[in-house]
N, C-alpha and C positions, 0 to 999 in steps of 0.2 A: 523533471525527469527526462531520460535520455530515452529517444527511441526512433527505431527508423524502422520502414517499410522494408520484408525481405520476405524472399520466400522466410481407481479415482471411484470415486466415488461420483455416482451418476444422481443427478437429479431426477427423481421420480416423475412420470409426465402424471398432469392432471387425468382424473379419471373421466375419460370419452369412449364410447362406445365404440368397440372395434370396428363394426360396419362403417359406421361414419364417418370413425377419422380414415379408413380407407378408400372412402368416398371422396372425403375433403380436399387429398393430393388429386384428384382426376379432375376435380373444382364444379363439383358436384352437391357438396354438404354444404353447409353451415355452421359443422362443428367450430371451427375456431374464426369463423367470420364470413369466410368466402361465400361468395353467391355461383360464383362462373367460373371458369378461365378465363384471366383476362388479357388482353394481348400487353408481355411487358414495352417497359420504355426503351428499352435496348433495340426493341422490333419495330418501333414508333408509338406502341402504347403512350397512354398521358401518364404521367408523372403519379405515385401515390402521396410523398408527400410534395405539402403546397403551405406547410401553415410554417410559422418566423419560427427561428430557432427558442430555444426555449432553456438555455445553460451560459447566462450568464454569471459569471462570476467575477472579483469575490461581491458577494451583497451587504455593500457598504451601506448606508445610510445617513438621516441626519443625525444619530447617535456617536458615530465614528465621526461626521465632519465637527460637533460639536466638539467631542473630545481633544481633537487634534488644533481646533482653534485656541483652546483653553489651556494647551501646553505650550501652543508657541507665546499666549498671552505670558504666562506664569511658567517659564522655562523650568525645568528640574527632574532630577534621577529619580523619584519617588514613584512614577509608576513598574520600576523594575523590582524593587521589593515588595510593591502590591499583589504584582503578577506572581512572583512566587508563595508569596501567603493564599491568594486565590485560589493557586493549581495546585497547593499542599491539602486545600479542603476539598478541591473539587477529585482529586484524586482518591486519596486517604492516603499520602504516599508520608512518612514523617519529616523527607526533609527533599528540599528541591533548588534546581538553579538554573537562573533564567542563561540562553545564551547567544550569540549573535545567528545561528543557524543552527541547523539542526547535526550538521559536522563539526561545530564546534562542543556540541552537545554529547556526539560521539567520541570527540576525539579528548575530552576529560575522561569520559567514562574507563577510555584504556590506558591512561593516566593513574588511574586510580588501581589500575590492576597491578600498576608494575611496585607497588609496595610488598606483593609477595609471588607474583610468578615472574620465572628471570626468561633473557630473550631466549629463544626458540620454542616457548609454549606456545599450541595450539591454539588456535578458534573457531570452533565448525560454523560455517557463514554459507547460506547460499549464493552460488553466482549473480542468481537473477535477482540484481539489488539495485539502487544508486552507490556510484563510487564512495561516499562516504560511509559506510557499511561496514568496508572493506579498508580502504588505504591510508586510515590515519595508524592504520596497526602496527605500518613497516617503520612507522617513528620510534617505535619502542621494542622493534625485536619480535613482534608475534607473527604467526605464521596463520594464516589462512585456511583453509582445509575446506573445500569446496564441498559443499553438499548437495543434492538432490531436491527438487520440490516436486509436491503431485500437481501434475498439469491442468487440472482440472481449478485448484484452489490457490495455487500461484504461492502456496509457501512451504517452509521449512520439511523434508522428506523424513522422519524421524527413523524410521527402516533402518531409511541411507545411513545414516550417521550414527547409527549403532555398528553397522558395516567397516566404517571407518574413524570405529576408534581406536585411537594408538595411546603407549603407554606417553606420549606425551602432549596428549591431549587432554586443555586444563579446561576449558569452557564452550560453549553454545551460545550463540547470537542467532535466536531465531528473527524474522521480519514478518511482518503482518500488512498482506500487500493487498493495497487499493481497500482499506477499511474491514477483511475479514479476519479476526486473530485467528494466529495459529493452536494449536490443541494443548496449550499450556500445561493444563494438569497433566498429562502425559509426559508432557517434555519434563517437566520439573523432578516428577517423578523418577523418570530414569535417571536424569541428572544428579539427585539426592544418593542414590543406589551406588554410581562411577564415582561421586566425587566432583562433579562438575561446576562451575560457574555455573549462574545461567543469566544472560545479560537479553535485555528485548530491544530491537529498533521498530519503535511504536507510534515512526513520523508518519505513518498513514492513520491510524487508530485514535485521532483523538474523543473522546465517548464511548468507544467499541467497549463491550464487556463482556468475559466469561466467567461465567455462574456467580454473576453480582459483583464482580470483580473490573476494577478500572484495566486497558492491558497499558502496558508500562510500569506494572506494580507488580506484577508476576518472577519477576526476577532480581536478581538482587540491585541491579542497575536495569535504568530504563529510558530511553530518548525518543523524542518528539520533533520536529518541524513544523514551524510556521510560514514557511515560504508561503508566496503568493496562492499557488494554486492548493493546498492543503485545507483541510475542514477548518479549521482556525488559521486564519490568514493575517498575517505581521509585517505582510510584503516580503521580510527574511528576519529571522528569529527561531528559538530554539530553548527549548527546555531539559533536561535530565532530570529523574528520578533518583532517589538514594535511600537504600533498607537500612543501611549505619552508617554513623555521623562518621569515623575516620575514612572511607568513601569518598564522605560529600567534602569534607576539610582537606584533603588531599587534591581532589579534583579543583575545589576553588583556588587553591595555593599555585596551581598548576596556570588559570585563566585570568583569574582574580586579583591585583593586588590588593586592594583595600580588604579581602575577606578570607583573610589568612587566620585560621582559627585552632584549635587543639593543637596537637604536636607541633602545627608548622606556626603557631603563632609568629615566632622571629622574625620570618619573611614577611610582614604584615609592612606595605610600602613599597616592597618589592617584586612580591609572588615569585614564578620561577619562571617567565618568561615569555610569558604571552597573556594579551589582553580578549579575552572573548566576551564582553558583557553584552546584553543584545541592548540593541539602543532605546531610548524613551520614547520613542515616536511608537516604532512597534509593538512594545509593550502595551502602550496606551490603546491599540487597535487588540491587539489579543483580548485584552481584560475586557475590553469591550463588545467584541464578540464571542466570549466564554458565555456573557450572559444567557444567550438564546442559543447555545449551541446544542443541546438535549433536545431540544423542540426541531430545531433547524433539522438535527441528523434524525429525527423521528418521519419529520415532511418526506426527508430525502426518500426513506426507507418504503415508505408508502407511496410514494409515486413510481420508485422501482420495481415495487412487486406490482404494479397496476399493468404496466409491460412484460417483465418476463414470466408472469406468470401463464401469456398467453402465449409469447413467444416459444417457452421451452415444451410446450406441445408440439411442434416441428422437428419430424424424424433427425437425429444428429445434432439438432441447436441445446448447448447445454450454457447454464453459467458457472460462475465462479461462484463455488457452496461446496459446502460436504454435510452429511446428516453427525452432526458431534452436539449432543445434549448443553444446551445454559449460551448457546453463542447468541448476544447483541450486535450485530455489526454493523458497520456504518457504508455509508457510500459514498464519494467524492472522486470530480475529475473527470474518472472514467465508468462505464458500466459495463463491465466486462464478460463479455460471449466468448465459446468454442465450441466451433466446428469439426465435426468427428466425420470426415470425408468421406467414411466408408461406410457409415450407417446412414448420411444423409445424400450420399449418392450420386453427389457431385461436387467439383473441386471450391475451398474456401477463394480461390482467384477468381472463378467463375461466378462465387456468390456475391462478394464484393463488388465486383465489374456491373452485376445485376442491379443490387440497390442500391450502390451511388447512384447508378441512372434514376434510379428511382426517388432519387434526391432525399438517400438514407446516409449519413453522417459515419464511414465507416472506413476500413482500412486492413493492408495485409498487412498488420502490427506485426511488428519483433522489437521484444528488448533488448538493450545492448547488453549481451553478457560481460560480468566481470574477464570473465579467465581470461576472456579473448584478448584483451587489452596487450596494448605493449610493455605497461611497466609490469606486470606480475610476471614479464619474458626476459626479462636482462634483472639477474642476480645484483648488479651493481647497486641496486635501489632498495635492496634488504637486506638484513642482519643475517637473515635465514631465507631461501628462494622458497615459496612458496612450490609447490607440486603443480604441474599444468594437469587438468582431466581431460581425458579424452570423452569423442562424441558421446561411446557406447558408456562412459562410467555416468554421465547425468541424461540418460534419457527424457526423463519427464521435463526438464530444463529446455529441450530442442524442442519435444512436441508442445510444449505451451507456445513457444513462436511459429510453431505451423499451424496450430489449433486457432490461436488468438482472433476472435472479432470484435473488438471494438467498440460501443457505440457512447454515444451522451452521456453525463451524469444529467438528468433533466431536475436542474432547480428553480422552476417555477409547475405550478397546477398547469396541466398544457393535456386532457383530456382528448382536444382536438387533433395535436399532435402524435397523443400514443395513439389512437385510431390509426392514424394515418402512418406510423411503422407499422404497427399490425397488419395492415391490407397490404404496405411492400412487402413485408416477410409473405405473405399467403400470396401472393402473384409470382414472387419467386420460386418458391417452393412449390408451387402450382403446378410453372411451366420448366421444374430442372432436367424433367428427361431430355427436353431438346441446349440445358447449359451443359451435359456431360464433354 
C-alpha cells in the first residue's frame, strides 16, 4: 500500500471514575497506569519503550518451507486448482478464481461487468483505496464516482453515495480497510431498492465476518489479495469471488486461456487476451497458510484489544471501529488510531514528535488519495473523464489523513511490549499541556 507522511462514531471509553481519570492527566491516578508525571524523552526523560519490536511478518514456517521444497521437487499447476476448491469452502462462495494479484482479481471482476453495462456506467468507489480499486475501470469504459468514508472507520460513506446517485449509476464497490467490513447489510440493502451492482474489495478482509458471513461473498463479485503484507500472504496472488457461473466464465475467458467455459467455450486456447493465473509457488503458501488463518486472525484480535483497550481511555485517542451489531474483524499491517486534536488538546504533530521519542512506532500517516492522482486529470486515459471532488465534497476522506495514527499490528504475545506503549501514551498525555 501507498502512503506517505503529510499533514463517526466514537468509541465508547471504558468505564473509570470521573475523579480519577481527572486525576490521571495531572499524573496523579492510576486509573489507566500512571503513577507520576514523568519527565518525557523529548525533555531527557528515559525512553518508555525498550523491549524488541514485536510485528514480524509474514510468519512463515517449516510448513511453508516444506511445502515449497516439495513443489520445486515435483513441479506442477495443481496447487492453483486446490487453492481455489479450498477458498470455495472456506468461503461458501459457489464459484472462485485464483489470480496473479489482487488487481488482476479486480480487473476480471469489471470484465465481467461489461457483458451488460455499456461504457460510461457508473461505480461508486472511495478515493481512499489502493490504485487497483479504481484504474482497471478505465479499460472498459466505467466511470468512477468518488465517494466519502467515515473517518473514524476508514470505509465506504453510505450517506455520501446515496447523495450522489445519478441516473447512471449502475454499481457500488465498497472496500474494507485494514480488516474492519464495511456495514454490508445496509449497503446491499439500498442497493437492492436502486437497482445496483454491489461488487466488495475484500483484499484486507480475509476471515472478517458479518453476521456469520465471509466479506467478499456479500456481493455479487468479490476480490482479495495476497500480496506479501496481507493476512494471507502469497508474496503476490489474488483471488475473486463469483455469486453466478456466467460471472466467473466470463471473467476466466477474459484471464484464463485454458478455462474458457459456458458461452465462451470457443475461446478455450485462446481466452481474450491476457493471462492472469497466480503462480504455483504462491498458491502453494496461501493454502498453506489458510490453514491457521482463523486462529492466527483470532491471536491477532486479542493482542489488539489487550492495547487499545486501554489506549482509547485517553482524552481524543480513538480507533478504527463503529458500534454496527455481528462485525468479526480482523487485524493486519497496521493498527489503526485517530487523533481528535480538539478533544485531546493537543496537535497529532506534537503527539507523534512525542512518542517516537519515546521509542513508539508511529507516524503523521496520510493515504495517497485516489482523485489526486494525475491519470483521473487528463481525459485522454478514459472513455468517460471521471469528475474530480473537491476538498469540501469528501470531508471525512481529508480528516482521516489529519486524524491518522498509526501504530503496529503486533503478531507475537509481547505483554512486555503493550506495557510499555501504555506508560508512552500516559507520559504523553500526562505532560500535553506543555506539547500544545
Amino acid at each position: 500500500m501507498n502512503q506517505k507522511d503529510t499533514k463517526t462514531d466514537r468509541r465508547t471509553f471504558l468505564k473509570v471514575a470521573s475523579a480519577a481519570t481527572t486525576l490521571s492527566w495531572a499524573g496523579t491516578s492510576t486509573a489507566v497506569g500512571a503513577t507520576k508525571k514523568e519527565t518525557l524523552a523529548l525533555d531527557g526523560g528515559p525512553k518508555a519503550v525498550t523491549a524488541p519490536p514485536a510485528w514480524r511478518w509474514p510468519l512463515y514456517g517449516d510448513e511453508e518451507e516444506k511445502a515449497m521444497v516439495a513443489l520445486t521437487q515435483n513441479p506442477s499447476y495443481a496447487p492453483w486448482a486446490r487453492l481455489e476448491e479450498e477458498w470455495k469452502t472456506f468461503t461458501g462462495s459457489p464459484y472462485s478464481r485464483a489470480h496473479c494479484n489482487g488487481t488482476g482479481a479486480l480487473t476480471g471482476m469489471f470484465f465481467a461487468l461489461t457483458a451488460e453495462l455499456p461504457p460510461g456506467s457508473e461505480i461508486m468507489v472511495p478515493s481512499y483505496t489502493f490504485f487497483a480499486t479504481i484504474v482497471p475501470m478505465r479499460l472498459f469504459g466505467f466511470v468512477p464516482v468518488f465517494v466519502d468514508i467515515d473517518p473514524q472507520t476508514l470505509n465506504f460513506d453510505l450517506e455520501d453515495a446515496k447523495r450522489k446517485l445519478t441516473k447512471n449509476t449502475r454499481a457500488v464497490l465498497p472496500v474494507h480497510w485494514i480488516g474492519l467490513p464495511c456495514p454490508m447489510d445496509a449497503i446491499c440493502d439500498w442497493a437492492k431498492e436502486k437497482g445496483l451492482i454491489v461488487l466488495e474489495d475484500a483484499c484486507h478482509t480475509q476471515g472478517a465476518k458479518l453476521n456469520g458471513k465471509r466479506m467478499g461473498t456479500w456481493g455479487r463479485m468479490g476480490a482479495y489479495s495476497f500480496q506479501l503484507s496481507k493476512a494471507l500472504p502469497g508474496f503476490e496472488g489474488g483471488i475473486a469471488n463469483y455469486q453466478n457461473r456466467d460471472d466467473y466464465d466470463r471473467a476466466s475467458a477474459f484471464g484464463f486461456y485454458r478455462k474458457c467455459a459456458g458461452k465462451y467455450a470457443a475461446y478455450d486456447g485462446t481466452g481474450l487476451g491476457v493471462k492472469l493465473r497466480i503462480h504455483p509457488m504462491a498458491a502453494e503458501l496461501v493454502r498453506t497458510q489458510l490453514k491457521g488463518l482463523d486462529k492466527r486472525n483470532a491471536d491477532g484480535v486479542k493482542r489488539t484489544r489487550a492495547l487499545n483497550d486501554r489506549l482509547c481511555q485517553l482524552p481524543g485517542l480513538k480507533e478504527q471501529t463503529y458500534d454496527h451489531p455481528g462485525i468479526e474483524r480482523i487485524y493486519y499491517a497496521w493498527n489503526m488510531l485517530f487523533l481528535d486534536e480538539k478533544e485531546a488538546g493537543f496537535t497529532r504533530a506534537a503527539a507523534v514528535k512525542a512518542l517516537q521519542a519515546e521509542g513508539v512506532k508511529t507516524s503523521n500517516f496520510g493515504y495517497l488519495l485516489q482523485h489526486e492522482g494525475a491519470l483521473y486529470r487528463e481525459a485522454k486515459w478514459w472513455h468517460h473523464a471521471p469528475k474530480i471532488p473537491t476538498r469540501d465534497e469528501l470531508p471525512g476522506t481529508y480528516q482521516a489523513n489529519e486524524w491518522a495514527l498509526p501504530l503496529p499490528y503486533f503478531t507475537e504475545d509481547c505483554p512486555e511490549l503493550t506495557e510499555q506503549y501504555v506508560r508512552a501514551f500516559e507520559k504523553v498525555w500526562a505532560n500535553r499541556d506543555n506539547l500544545v
